[in-house]
Phi, psi and omega in degrees: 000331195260010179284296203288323176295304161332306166337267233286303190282328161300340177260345165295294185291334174307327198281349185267340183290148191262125184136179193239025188292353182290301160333281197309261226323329171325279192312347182283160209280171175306135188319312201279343157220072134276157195235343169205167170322137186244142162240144186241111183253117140340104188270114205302155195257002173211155202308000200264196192278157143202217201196116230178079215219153198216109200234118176260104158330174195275012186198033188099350216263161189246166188217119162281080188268140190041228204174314198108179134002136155305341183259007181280335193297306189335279175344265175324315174304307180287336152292321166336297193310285170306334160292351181098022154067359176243149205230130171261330157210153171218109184294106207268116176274323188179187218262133131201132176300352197256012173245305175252010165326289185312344173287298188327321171278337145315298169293346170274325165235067191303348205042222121004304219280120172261156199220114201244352148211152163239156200228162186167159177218075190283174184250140148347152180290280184011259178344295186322299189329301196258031169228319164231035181344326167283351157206047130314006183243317173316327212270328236257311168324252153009258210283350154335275198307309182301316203293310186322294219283352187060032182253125167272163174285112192277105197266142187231158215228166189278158155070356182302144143240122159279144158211154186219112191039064188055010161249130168322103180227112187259141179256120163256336176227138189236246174269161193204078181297330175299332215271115192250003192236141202049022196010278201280297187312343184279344183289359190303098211301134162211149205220142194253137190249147175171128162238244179248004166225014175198165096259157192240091165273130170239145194256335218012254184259021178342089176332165154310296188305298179290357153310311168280321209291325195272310180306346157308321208278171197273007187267332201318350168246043202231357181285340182274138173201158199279352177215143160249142162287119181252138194321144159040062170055044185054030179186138185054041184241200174329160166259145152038270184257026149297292196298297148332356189244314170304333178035049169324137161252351190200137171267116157248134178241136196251061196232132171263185193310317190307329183305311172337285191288342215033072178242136177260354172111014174232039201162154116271139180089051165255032175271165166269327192267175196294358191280006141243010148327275175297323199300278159009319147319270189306346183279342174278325184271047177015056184302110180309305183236166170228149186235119216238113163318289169002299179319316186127189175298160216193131190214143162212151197230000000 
């Protein structure tokens, strides 16, 4: 009974979650001949920004970066469900609510869905209190919801390397607590995904300052890939020649339209942020494709 009641409820939630992610998931060819990795970018389910990325291995296992938003989990829970409800790492990039609400709300109601580590390289409540005082209860929130869920928070070191079913994961960079400006985004962790046919750099809210720190650093040549997340939703994130060192052929950006465009509702550019600024960017470094959170769900294979 209690099998069959487990049945009923993954199918309940997949046909209910709102999106058509189920379709991509259909089509995919049979486990035994994928040959790389599939990623998935996630689309927001409310108007504001988020961050929301679903990395499947050649032989199953799921990877998670953030989730997005509290109103992102339905979504994000219910894509989950067809994947086989178990998530083998889930990657924290920083404290902002519009990156781990949704875990938080996950790890608070798991349903089904098992979590067998998370990884992250956070800053102290302390800290937060006297740098970003205004998302202190997130970072506070965050470790709550683990202690529930009876998970620690799994701490990641510079230069780590992982692998998970033959994909590659180099941490190259982690929290950077001197850096007092733009705080929590400069903590931002990044890290590169790669098997013998695509990587995958994710940036999450990366800063100038942190940004530069790295590119410095004895790791800063260790950055080129075919595809990047671009910082901080594609504004006010990394500089330039961040970007230049990566040398991206294809851009994902987890921006919605209005960010896109820099519309304030009057307009495109009738914004203060920077996002054609980088579009701009990216047109110098001939970026082939952009991949738009905007868009819908979004899969590469």
């Amino acid at each position: 009974m209690n099998i069959l009641k487990r049945l009923l409820m993954i199918c309940l939630i997949t046909f209910f979650s709102v999106g058509t992610f189920s379709s991509a998931i259909a089509s995919e060819p049979e486990v035994s001949k994928r040959k790389t990795f599939t990623l998935w970018q996630l689309p927001p389910r409310t108007p504001t920004q988020n961050m929301a990325y679903v990395i499947r291995t050649i032989n199953g296992k799921i990877i998670v970066v953030d989730g997005g938003n509290h109103g992102d989990a339905e979504y994000l829970q219910g894509f989950l469900a067809p994947l086989g409800n178990h998530v083998h790492a889930w990657f924290i990039s920083h404290a902002h609510s519009d990156h781990v609400d949704a875990l938080i709300k996950i790890l608070n109601n798991p349903g089904y869905l098992q979590i067998d580590h998370v990884y992250g390289s956070l800053n102290d409540e302390a800290w937060v209190k006297k740098n970003e005082p205004q998302h202190a209860e997130t970072t506070k929130k965050i470790y709550q919801a683990l202690k529930k869920y009876r998970l620690e928070l799994t701490e990641l070191s510079q230069n780590q390397v992982m692998e998970i079913d033959g994909l590659k994961i180099h941490i190259l960079g982690v929290k950077n607590p001197e850096i007092k400006s733009n705080a929590i985004n400069n903590s931002s962790i990044i890290f590169r995904i790669s098997d013998n046919h695509k990587s995958v750099l994710f940036t999450g809210d990366m800063g100038v300052q942190g940004g530069q720190k790295l590119l410095k650093s004895e790791l800063g040549n260790q950055l080129e890939s075919d595809y990047i997340q671009m910082a901080h939703h594609g504004q006010n994130g990394v500089d330039e020649d961040f970007y230049k060192a990566v040398k991206p052929r294809f851009c994902l950006w987890p921006t919605p339209a209005w960010l896109w465009n820099n519309d304030i509702g009057k307009g495109i550019n009738s914004g203060t942020w920077q996002t054609l600024i980088v579009r701009d960017w990216m047109d110098r470094l001939k970026v082939e494709r952009h991949y738009l959170s905007a868009e819908g769900l979004i899969q590469i294979d």
